[in-house]
C-alpha positions as CSV (number, residue, x, y, z in Angstrom):
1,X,-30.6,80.4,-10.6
2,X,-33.7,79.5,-12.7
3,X,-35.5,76.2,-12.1
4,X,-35.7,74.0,-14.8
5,X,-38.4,71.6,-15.4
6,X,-35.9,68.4,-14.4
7,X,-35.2,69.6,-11.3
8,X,-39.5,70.1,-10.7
9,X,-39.5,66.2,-11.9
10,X,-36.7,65.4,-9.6
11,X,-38.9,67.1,-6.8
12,X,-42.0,65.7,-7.6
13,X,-40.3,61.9,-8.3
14,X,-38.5,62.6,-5.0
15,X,-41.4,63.6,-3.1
16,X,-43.8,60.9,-4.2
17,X,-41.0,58.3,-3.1
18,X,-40.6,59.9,0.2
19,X,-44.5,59.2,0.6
20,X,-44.5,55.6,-0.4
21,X,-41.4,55.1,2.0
22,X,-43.5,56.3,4.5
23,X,-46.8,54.2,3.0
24,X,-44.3,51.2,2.9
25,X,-42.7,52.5,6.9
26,X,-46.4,52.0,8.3
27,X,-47.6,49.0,6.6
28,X,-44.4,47.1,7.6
29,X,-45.3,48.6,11.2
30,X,-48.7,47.4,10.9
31,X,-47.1,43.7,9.9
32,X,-45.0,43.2,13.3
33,X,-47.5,44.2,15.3
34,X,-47.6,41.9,18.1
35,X,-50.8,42.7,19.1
36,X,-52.7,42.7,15.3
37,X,-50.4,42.2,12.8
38,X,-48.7,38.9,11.6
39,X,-46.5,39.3,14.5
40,X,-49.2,38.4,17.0
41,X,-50.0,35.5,14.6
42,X,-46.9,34.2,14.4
43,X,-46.0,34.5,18.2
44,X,-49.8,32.9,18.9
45,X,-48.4,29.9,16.9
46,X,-45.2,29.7,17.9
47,X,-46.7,29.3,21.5
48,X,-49.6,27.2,20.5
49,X,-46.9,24.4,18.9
50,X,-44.7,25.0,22.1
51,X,-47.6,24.2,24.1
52,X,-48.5,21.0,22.0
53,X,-44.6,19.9,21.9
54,X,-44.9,19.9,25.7
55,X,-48.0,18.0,26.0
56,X,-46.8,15.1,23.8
57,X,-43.5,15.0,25.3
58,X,-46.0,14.9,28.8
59,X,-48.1,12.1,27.0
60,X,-45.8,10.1,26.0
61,X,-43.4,10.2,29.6
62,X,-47.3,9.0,31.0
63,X,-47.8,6.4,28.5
64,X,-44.3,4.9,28.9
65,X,-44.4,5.0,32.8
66,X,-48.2,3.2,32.1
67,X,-46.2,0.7,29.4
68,X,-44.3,0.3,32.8
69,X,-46.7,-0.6,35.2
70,X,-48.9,-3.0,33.0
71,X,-45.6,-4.3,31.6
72,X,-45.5,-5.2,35.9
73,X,-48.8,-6.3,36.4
74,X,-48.7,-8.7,33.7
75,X,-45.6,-10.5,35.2
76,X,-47.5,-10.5,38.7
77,X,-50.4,-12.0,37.2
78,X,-47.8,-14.6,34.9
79,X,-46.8,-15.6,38.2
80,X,-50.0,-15.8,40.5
81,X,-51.1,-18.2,37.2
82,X,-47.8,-20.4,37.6
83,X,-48.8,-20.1,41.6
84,X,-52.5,-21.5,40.9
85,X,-51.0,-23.9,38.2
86,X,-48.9,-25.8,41.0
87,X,-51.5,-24.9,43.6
88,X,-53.8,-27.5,41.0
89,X,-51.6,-30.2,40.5
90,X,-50.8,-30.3,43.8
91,X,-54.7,-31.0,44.9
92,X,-55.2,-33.2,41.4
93,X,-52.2,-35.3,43.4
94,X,-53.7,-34.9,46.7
95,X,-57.1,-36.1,45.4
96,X,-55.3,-39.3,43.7
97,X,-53.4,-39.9,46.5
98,X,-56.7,-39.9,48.6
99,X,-59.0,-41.7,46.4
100,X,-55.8,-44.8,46.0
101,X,-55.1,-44.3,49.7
102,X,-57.1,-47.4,51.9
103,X,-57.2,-47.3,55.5
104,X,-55.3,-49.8,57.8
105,X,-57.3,-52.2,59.5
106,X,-57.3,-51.5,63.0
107,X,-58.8,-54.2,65.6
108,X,-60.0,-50.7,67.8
109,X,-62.1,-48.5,66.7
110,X,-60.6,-44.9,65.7
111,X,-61.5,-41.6,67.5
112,X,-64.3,-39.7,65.7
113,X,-62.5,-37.8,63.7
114,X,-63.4,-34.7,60.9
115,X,-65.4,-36.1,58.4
116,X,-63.7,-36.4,54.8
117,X,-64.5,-34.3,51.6
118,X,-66.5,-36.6,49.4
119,X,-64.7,-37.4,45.9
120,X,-67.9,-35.4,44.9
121,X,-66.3,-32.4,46.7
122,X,-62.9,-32.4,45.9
123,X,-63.7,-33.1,42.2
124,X,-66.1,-29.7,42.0
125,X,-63.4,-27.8,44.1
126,X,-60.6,-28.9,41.4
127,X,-63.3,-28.0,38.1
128,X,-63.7,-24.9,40.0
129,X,-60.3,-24.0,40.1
130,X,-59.8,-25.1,36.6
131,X,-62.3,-22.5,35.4
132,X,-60.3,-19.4,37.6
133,X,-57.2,-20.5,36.3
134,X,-58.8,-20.3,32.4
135,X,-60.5,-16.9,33.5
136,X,-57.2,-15.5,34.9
137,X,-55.2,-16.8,31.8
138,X,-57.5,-15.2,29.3
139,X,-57.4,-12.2,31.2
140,X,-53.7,-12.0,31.0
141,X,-53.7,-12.7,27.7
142,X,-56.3,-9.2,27.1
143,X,-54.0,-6.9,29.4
144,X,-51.2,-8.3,27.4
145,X,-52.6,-7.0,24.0
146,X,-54.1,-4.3,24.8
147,X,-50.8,-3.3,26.0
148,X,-49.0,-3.8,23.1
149,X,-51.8,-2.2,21.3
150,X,-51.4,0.9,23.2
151,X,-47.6,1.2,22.5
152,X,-48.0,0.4,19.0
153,X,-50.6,3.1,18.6
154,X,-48.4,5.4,20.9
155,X,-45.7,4.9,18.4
156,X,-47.5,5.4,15.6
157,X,-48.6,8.7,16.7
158,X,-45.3,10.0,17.8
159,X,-43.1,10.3,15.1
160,X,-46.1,12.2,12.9
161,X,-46.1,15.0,15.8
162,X,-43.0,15.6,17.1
163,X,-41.0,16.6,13.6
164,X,-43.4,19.2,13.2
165,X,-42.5,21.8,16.0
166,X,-39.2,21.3,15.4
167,X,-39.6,21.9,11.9
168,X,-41.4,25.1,11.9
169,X,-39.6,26.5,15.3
170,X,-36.0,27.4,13.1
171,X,-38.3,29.4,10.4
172,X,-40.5,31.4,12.8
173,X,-38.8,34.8,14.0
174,X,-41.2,36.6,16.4
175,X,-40.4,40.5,15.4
């Protein structure tokens, strides 16, 4: 049977296909290498944004149990401020109940007895505790916005981070 010159193109087409299958065979190889190729580079990431889901989800478990526990202090210190508040008027009414009060006359004279605070005293004692009760107040007020600063920030931040691992996790395919 004599060869004609279609079946030497048919070869030679043939042939030259085979080899670029096999070109095509190693480069696609070369591509899901997970130790070189895009395949490392896609795993790398797909770690990498695991990793970085994990520490926000950690972040922001800390920052709400820290919401918590300033959220806590702030009462406590709401209510050692109503404690100091009474803890004032009770001495302001002590101290006008003392300076109205007069002693009875008494025909003997009275065993010597503690001496009294001056009005002097008393008066510098209450404009002391005026001034803690201003500095406790205001430092109330501080812990107060700074918290609410921190969750506002905190929730500003979240939402821009956690679409995007879930975003790219359903695309990524490590081969």
């Amino acid at each position: 049977m004599p060869i004609s010159p279609f079946d030497i193109a048919i070869i030679l087409i043939s042939s030259v296909a085979c080899i670029y299958c096999i070109v095509l065979s190693r480069r696609l190889r070369a591509l899901q290498n997970t130790r070189n190729g895009l395949g490392a580079t896609i795993k790398a990431l797909s770690d990498s944004i695991s990793a970085v889901s994990a520490t926000t989800d950690e972040t922001r478990f800390h920052a709400g149990e820290l919401a918590a526990r300033l959220a806590r202090l702030i009462e406590e210190a709401k209510q050692s401020c109503d404690r100091v508040k009474d803890l004032t008027r009770q001495l302001n009414a002590a101290h006008d109940r003392a300076a109205s009060y007069t002693p009875p006359q008494q025909a003997a004279p009275a065993p010597a007895a503690a001496p009294a605070p001056t009005p002097g005293a008393v008066q510098e004692a209450l404009e002391i505790s005026n001034q803690r009760l201003e500095e406790i107040t205001e430092m109330m007020h501080r812990l107060k916005d700074l918290s609410e600063q921190s969750v506002v920030e905190a929730e500003k931040t979240a939402p821009a981070l956690r679409p995007l691992p879930t975003q790219l996790r359903p695309r990524m395919k490590v081969v």
